[in-house]
DSSP file (Angstrom, degrees, kcal/mol; ACC not computed):
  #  RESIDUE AA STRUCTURE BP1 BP2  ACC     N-H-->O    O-->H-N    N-H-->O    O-->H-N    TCO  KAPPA ALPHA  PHI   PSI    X-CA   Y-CA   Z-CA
    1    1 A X              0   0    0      0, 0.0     2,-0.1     0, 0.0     0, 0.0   0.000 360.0 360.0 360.0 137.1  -28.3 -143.9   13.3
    2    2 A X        -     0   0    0      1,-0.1     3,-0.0     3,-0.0     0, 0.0  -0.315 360.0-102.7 -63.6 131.0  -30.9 -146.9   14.0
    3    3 A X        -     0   0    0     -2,-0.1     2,-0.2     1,-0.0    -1,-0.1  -0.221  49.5-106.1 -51.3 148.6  -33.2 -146.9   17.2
    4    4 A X        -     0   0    0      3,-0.0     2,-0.2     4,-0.0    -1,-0.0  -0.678  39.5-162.0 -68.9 151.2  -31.4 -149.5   19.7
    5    5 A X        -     0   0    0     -2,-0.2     4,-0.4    -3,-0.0    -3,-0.0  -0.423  29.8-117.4-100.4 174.3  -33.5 -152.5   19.7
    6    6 A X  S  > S+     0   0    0     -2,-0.2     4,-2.0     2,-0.1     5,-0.3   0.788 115.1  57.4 -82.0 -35.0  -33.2 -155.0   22.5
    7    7 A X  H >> S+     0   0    0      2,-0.2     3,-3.1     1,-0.2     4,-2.1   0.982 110.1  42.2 -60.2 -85.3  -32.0 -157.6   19.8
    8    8 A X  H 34 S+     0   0    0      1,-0.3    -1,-0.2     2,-0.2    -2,-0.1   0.506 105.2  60.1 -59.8 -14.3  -29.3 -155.5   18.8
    9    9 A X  H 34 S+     0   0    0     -4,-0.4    -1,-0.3     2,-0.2    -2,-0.2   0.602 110.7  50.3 -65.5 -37.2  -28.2 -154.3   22.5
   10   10 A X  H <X S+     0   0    0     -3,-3.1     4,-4.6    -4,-2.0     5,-0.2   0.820 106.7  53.0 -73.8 -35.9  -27.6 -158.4   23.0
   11   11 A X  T  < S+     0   0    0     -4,-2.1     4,-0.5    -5,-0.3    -2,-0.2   0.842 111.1  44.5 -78.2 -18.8  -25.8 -158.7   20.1
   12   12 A X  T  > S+     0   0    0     -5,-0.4     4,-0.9     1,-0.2    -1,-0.3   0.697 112.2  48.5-104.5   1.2  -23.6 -156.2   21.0
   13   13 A X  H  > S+     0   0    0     -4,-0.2     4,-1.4     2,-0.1    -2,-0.2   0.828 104.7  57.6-102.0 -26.4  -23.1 -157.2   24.4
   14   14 A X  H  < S+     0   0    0     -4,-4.6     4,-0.4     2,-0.2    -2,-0.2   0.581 107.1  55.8 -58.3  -1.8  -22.4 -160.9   23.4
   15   15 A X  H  4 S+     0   0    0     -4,-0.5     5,-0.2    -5,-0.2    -1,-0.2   0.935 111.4  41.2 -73.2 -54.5  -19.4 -159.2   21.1
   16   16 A X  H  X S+     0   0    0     -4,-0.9     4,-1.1     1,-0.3     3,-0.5   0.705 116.7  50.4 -77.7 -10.6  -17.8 -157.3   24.2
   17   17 A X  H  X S+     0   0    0     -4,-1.4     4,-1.7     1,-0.2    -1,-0.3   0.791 109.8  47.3 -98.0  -6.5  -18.3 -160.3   26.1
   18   18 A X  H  4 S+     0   0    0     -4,-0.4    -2,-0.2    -5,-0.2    -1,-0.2   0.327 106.9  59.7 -91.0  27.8  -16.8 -162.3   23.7
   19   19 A X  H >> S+     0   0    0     -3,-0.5     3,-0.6     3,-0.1     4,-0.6   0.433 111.0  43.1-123.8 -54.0  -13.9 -159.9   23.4
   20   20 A X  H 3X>S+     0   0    0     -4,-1.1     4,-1.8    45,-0.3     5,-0.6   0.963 103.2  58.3 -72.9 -60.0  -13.2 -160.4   26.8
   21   21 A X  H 3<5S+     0   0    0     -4,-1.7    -1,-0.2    -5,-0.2    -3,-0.1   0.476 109.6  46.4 -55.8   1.5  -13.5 -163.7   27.1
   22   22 A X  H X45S+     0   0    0     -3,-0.6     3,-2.9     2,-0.1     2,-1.0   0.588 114.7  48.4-100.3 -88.4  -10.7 -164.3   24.3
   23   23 A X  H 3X5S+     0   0    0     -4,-0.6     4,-0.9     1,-0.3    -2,-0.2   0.622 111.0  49.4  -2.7 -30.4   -8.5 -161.7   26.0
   24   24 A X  H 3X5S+     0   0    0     -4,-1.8     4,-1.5    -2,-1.0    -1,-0.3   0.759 110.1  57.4-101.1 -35.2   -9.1 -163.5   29.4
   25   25 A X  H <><S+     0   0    0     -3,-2.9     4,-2.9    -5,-0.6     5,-0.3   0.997 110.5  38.1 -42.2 -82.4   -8.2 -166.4   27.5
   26   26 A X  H  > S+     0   0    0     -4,-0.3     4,-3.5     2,-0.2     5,-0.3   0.880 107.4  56.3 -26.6 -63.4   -5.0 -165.2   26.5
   27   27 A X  H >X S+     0   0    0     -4,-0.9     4,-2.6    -5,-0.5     3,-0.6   0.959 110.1  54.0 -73.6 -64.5   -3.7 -163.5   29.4
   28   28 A X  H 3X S+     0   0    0     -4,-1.5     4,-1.4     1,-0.3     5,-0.2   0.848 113.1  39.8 -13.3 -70.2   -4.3 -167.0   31.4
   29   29 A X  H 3X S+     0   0    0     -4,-2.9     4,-3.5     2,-0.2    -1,-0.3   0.849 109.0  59.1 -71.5 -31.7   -2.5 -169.0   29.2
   30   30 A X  H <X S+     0   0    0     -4,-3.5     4,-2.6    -3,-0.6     6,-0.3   0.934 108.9  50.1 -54.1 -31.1    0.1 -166.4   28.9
   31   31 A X  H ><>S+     0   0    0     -4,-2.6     5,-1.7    -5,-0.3     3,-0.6   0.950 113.1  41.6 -49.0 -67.9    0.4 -166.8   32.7
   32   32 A X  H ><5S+     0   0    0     -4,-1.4     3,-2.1     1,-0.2    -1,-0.2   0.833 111.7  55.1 -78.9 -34.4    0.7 -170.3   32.8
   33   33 A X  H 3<5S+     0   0    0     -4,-3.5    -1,-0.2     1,-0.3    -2,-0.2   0.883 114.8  42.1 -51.1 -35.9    3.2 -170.5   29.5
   34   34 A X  T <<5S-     0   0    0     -4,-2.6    -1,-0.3    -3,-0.6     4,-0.2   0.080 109.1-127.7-104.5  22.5    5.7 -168.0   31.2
   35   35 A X  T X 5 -     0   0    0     -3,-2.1     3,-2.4     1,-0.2     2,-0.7   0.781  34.8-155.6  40.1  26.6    5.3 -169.8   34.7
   36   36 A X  T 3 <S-     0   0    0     -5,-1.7    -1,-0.2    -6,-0.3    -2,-0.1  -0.238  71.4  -6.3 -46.9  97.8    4.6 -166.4   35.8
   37   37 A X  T 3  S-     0   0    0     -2,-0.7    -1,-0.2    -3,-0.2    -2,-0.1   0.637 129.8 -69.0  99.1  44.7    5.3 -166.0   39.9
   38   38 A X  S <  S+     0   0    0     -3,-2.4     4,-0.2    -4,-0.2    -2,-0.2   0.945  97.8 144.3  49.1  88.1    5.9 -170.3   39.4
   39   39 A X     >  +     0   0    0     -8,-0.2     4,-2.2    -7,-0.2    -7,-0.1   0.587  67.9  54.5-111.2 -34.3    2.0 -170.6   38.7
   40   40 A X  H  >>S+     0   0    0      2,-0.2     4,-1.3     1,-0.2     5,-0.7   0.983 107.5  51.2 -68.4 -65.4    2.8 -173.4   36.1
   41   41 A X  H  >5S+     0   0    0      1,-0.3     4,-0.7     2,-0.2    -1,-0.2   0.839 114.5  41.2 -68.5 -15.7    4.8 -175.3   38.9
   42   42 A X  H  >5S+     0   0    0     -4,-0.2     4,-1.3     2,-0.2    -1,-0.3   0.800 113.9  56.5 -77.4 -21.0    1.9 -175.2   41.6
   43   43 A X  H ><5S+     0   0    0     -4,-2.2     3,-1.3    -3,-0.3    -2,-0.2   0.988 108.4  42.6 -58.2 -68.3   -0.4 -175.9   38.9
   44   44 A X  H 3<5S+     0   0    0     -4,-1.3    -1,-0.3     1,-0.2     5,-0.2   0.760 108.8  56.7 -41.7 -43.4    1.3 -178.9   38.1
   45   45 A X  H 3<<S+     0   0    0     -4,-0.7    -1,-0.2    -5,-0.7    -2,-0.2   0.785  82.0 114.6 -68.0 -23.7    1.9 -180.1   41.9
   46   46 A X  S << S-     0   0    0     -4,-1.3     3,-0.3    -3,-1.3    -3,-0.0   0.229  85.7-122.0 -21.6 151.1   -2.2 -179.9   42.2
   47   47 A X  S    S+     0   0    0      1,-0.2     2,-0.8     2,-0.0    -1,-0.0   0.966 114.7  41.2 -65.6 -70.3   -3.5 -183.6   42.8
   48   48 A X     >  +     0   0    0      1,-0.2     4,-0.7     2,-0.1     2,-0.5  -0.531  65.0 155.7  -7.9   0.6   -5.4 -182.2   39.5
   49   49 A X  T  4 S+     0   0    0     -2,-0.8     4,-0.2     1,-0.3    -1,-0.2   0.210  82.0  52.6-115.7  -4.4   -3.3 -180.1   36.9
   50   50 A X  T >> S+     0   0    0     -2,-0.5     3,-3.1     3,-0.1     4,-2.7   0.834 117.7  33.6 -91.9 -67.7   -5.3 -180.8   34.3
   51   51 A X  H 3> S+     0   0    0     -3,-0.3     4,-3.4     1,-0.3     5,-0.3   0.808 117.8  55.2 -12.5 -69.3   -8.8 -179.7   36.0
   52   52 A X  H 3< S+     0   0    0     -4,-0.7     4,-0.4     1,-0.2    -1,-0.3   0.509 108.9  47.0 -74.6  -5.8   -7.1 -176.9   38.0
   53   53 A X  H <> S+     0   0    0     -3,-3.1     4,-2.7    -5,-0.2     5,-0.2   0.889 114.3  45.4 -82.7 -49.1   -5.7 -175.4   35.0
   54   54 A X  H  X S+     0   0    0     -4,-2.7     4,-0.6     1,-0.2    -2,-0.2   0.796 111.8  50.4 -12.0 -71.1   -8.9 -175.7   33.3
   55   55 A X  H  X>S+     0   0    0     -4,-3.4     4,-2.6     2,-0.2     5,-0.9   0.772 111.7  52.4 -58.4 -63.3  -10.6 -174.3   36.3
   56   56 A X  I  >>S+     0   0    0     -4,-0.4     4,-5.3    -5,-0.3     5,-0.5   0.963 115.2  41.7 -49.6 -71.0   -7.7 -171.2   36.3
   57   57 A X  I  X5S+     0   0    0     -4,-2.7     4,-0.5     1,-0.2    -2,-0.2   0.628 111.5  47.2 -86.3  23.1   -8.3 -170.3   32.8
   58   58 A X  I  X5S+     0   0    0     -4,-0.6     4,-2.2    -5,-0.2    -1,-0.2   0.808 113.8  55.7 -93.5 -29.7  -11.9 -170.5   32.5
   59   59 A X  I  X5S+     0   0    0     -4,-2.6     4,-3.3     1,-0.2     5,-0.3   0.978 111.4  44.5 -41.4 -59.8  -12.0 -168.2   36.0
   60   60 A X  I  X<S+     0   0    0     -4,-5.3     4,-2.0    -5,-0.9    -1,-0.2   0.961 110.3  50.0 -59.7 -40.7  -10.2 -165.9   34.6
   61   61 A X  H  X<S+     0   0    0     -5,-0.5     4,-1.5    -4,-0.5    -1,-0.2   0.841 112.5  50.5 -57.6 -41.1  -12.0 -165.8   31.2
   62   62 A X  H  X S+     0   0    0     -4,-2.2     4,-0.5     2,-0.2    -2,-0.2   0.964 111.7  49.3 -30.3 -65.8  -15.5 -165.5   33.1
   63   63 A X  H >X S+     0   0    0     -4,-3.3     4,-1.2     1,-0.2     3,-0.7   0.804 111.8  44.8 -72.1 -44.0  -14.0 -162.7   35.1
   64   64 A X  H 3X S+     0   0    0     -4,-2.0     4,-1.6    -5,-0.3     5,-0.2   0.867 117.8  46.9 -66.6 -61.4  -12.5 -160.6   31.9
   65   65 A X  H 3< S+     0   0    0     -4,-1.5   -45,-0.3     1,-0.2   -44,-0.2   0.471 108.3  53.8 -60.7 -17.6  -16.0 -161.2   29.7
   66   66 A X  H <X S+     0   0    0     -3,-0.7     4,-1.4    -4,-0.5    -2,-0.2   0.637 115.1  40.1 -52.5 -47.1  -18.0 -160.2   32.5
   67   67 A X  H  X S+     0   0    0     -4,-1.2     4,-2.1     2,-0.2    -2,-0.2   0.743 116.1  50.2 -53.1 -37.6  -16.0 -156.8   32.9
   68   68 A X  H  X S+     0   0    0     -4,-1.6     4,-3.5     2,-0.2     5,-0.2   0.808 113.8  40.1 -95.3 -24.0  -15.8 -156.4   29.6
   69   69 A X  H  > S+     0   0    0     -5,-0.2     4,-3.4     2,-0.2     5,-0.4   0.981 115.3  59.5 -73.4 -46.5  -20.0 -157.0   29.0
   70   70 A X  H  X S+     0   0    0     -4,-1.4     4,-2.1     1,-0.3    -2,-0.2   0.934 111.3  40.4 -27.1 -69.1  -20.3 -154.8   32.2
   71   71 A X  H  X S+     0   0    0     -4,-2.1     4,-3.6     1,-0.2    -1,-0.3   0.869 106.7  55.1 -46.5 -54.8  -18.6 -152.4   30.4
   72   72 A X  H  X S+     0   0    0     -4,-3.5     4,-2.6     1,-0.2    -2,-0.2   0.864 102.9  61.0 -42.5 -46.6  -20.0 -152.5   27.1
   73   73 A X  H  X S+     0   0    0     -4,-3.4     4,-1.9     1,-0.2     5,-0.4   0.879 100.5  56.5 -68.8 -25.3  -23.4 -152.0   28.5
   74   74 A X  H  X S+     0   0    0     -4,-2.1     4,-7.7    -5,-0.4    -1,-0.2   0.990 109.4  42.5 -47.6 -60.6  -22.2 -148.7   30.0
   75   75 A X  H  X S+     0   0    0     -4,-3.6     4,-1.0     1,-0.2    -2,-0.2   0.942 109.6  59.0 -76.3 -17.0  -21.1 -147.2   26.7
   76   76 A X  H  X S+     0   0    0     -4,-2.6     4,-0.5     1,-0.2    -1,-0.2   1.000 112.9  38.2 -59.2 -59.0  -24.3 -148.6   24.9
   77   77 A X  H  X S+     0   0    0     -4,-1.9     4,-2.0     2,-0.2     3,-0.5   0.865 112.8  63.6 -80.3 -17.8  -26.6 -146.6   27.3
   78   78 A X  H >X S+     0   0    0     -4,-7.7     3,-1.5    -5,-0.4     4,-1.1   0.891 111.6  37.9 -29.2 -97.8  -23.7 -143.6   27.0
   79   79 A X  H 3< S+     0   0    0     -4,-1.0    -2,-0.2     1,-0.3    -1,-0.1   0.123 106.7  59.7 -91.0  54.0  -24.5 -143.3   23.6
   80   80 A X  H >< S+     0   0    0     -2,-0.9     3,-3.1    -4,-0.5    -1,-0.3   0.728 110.6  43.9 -86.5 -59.0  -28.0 -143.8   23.8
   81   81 A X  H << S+     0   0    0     -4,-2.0    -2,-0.2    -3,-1.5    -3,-0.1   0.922 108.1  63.8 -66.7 -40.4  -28.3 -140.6   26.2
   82   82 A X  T 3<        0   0    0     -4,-1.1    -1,-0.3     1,-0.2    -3,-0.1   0.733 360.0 360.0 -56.5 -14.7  -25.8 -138.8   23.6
   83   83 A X    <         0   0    0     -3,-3.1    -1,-0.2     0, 0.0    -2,-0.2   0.579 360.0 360.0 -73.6 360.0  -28.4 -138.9   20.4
């Protein structure tokens, strides 16, 4: 295996955070498609609806790609200490 670089430690956490941040994607828009717990009908009642949807699923996409880079960086320095 190839020494980690820092270069290659970014690249592989802008994967898991762009991993998340489709996932986070998804699961948002699934929410709103299946008006899951009526989220689609407050959305819509918002002065906003375009904004505050926006605003939902880009929160939620943040939050999911942030977890998931969070993560990532765990198992990169796991198996660093495992070589």
């Amino acid at each position: 295996m190839w020494p980690m670089t820092d270069q290659l430690m970014l690249r592989q956490l802008a994967r898991q955070a762009l991993m998340g941040a489709t996932l986070g994607t998804v699961l948002a828009l699934a929410l709103l498609v299946s008006n899951c717990q009526h989220l689609l009908d407050v959305v819509m009642r918002s002065s906003a609806p375009l904004i505050v949807s926006a605003m939902f699923v880009a929160g939620l996409s943040l939050y999911a790609a942030f977890g998931a880079a969070v993560t990532g960086f765990q198992l990169i320095l796991q198996q660093g200490d495992l070589e």
